[in-house]
N, C-alpha and C positions, 0 to 999 in steps of 0.2 A: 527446600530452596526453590520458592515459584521464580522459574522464568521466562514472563510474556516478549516474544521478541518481533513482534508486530502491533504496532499501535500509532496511531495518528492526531494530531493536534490544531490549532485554529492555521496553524500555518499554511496546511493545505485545506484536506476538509473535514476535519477533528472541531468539536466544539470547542474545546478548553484551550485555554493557553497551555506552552509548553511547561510552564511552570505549576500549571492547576492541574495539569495531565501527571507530570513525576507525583507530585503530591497525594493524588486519589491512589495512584500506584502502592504509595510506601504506605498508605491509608489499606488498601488491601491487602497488604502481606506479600509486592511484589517484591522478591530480593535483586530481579535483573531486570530492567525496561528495555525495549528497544523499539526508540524512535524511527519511524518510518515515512515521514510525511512523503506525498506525491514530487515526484521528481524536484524536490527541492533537500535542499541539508541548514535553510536557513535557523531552522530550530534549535539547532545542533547548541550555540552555546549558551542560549539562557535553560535549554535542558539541563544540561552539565553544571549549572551555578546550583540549580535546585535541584539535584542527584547527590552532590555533596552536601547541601543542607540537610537534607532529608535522611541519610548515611544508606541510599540504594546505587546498584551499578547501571551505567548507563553503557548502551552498543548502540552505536550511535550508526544508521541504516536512512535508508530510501525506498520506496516502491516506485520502480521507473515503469515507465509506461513503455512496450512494445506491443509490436504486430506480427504476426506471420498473413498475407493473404487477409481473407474478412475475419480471424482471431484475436480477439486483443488477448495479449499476456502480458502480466503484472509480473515483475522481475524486484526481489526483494534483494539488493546491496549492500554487506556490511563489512564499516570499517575500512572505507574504501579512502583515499586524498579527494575533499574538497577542491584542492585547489589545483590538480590533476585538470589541465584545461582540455582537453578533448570530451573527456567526461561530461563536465562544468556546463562547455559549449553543447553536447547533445542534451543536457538536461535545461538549457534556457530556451532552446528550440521547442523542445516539448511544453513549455511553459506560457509561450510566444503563442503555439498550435492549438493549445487549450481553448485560449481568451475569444482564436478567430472560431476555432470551433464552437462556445458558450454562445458568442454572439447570433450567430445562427441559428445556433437551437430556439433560444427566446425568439429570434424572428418569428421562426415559425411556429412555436408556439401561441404568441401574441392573438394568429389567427382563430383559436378557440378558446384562448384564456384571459384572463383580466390581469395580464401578466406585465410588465415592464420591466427593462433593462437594471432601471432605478430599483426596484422591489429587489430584482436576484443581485446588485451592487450591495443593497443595505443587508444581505448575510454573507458578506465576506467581512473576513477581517483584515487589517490594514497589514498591507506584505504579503498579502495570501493569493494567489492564485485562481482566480473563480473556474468550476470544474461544474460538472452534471449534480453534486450531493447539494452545493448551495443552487442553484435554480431549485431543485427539490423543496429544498426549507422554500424556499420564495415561494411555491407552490402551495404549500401547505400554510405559508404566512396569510395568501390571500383567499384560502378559503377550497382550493380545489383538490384535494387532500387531505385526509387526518397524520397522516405522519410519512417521511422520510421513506420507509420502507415499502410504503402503498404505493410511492410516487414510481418506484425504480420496476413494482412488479407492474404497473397498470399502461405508466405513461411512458417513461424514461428507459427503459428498457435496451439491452440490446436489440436490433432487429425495430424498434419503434421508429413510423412514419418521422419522427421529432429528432431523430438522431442521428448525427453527421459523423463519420469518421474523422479522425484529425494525424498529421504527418506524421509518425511516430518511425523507432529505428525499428530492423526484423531484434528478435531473439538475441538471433546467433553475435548480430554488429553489437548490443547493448553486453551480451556477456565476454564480448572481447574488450569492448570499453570498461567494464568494472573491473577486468582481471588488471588490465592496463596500470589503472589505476587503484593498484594495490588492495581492489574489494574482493567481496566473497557471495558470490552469486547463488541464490537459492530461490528457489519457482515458489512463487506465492499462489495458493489454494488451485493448483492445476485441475482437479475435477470438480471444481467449481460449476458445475452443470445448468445451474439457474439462471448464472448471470450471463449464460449465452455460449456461442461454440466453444471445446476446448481442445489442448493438446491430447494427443492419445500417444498408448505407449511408446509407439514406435519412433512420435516426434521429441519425446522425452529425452529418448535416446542418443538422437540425435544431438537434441542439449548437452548432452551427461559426456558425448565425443570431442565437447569445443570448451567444454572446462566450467560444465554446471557443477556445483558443490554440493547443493542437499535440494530436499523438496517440502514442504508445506503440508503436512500429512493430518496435523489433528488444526483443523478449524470446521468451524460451525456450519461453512457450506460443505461438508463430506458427510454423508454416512458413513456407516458401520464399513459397509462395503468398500466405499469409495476408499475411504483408511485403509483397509487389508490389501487392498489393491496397491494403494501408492507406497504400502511399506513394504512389499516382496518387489515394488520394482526398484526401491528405493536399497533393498538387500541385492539385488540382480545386477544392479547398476555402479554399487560401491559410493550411494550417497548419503550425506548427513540428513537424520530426520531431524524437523521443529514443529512446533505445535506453539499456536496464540492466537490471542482474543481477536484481533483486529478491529480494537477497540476506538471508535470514530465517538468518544463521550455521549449526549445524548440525542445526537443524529441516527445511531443506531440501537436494536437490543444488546449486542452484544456488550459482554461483561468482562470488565480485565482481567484477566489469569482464569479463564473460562475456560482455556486449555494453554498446555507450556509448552516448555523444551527441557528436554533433559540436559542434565551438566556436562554428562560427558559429549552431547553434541555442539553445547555454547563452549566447550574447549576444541574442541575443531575448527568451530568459526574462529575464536581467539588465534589457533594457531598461526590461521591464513593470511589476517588481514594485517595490513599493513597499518593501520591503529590499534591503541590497547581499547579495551573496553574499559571504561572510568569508573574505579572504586575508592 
């Protein structure tokens, strides 16, 4: 029973539509999807039309964007009320913060690249939110680039001259917004080491004190190490483990159900949240 419970769509900055994304899923042998676009849920119901066509489950999630200090963390929410307005309102904020943040970046890129605003506008999709992955495509559209993943290790990076922080909630505010709002809060790929600072154990804990649910254990940016690590703190701490692709279609390498979640973990998420997951 694969089930990938991270994955992303044209909505935010996933290639495919949300309906081309459930499809490659049930095309792979995924029996649970779980959408997660960037601070949005607007995917949420043409997922669910093609989750029933297809006959796979759909947990219907978010990747919210927070900060602690100069850290960003990625906060993965499932099954949380859309229409839950405090939430809603911090994730149109972050949405809002993005656009001014995008805007800047290209400023200043502009100055070494044959870049334009028009270029990083013509890969976004309509509805979608422009973020750091599309300037990248834009990047690699005009030549300064071979792909998406060169752009984030060379140029885009955290820590690069190019990259501006943007308003975003701490941690602690965003996992009391999703509990709020009847979600199920779980740390997306926390020793994520590459993509720049991360949580350590200690602030983990902290998490795991204000009502974090599980942790991020099997994805792509962890070694061996990194896993053995987040699963005794994730045994020490009393959290659900997940494992998935964080499959962004072919913006990135990763591959859907390139790592899962066990069942009995996507039934603890079920138990929490305040939605069912769609079968």
């Amino acid at each position: 029973m694969p089930i990938d419970l991270h994955t992303h769509s044209s909505v935010s900055d996933g290639t495919q539509t949300p309906t081309e994304l459930v499809h490659a899923a049930a095309a792979a042998g995924i029996d649970v999807l779980g959408l997660t676009d960037h601070d949005t849920t607007a995917g949420w119901d043409e997922a669910a039309t093609a989750a029933r066509e297809c006959g796979i489950a759909l947990v219907r999630g978010a990747e919210l964007s927070t900060r602690t200090g100069w850290t960003s963390v990625h906060l993965l929410s499932y099954l949380h009320d859309p229409t839950d307005a405090p939430l809603a309102s911090a994730l149109t904020l972050s949405r809002t913060a993005r656009v001014r943040r995008a805007e800047t970046i290209v400023d200043r890129l502009a100055r070494d690249f044959p870049l334009t605003w028009r270029d990083v506008s013509a890969q976004v999709a309509p509805g979608a939110t422009v973020g750091r992955p599309h300037i990248a495509d834009a990047l690699v559209a005009v030549g300064a680039a071979p792909s998406r993943d060169a752009v984030f290790a060379d140029i885009l990076g955290d820590g690069s001259p190019y990259v501006v922080p943007f308003e975003m909630p701490t941690p602690h505010e965003m996992i009391a917004l999703v509990l709020a709002a009847g979600g199920v809060p779980v740390l997306a790929h926390p020793f994520a080491h590459l993509r720049g600072a991360s949580l350590d154990a200690a602030e983990i804990a902290e998490l795991a004190a204000v009502g974090l649910v599980g942790l991020e254990v099997d994805h792509r940016d962890h070694d061996e190490r990194d896993r053995a690590a987040l699963r005794d703190l994730a045994r020490e701490l009393d959290l659900v483990v997940t494992g998935s692709s964080d499959f962004h279609g072919t913006g990135k390498l990763n591959r859907l159900g390139e790592n899962t979640t066990a069942p009995a973990s996507l039934e603890a998420i079920a138990e929490r949240g305040r939605l069912e997951v769609l079968r």
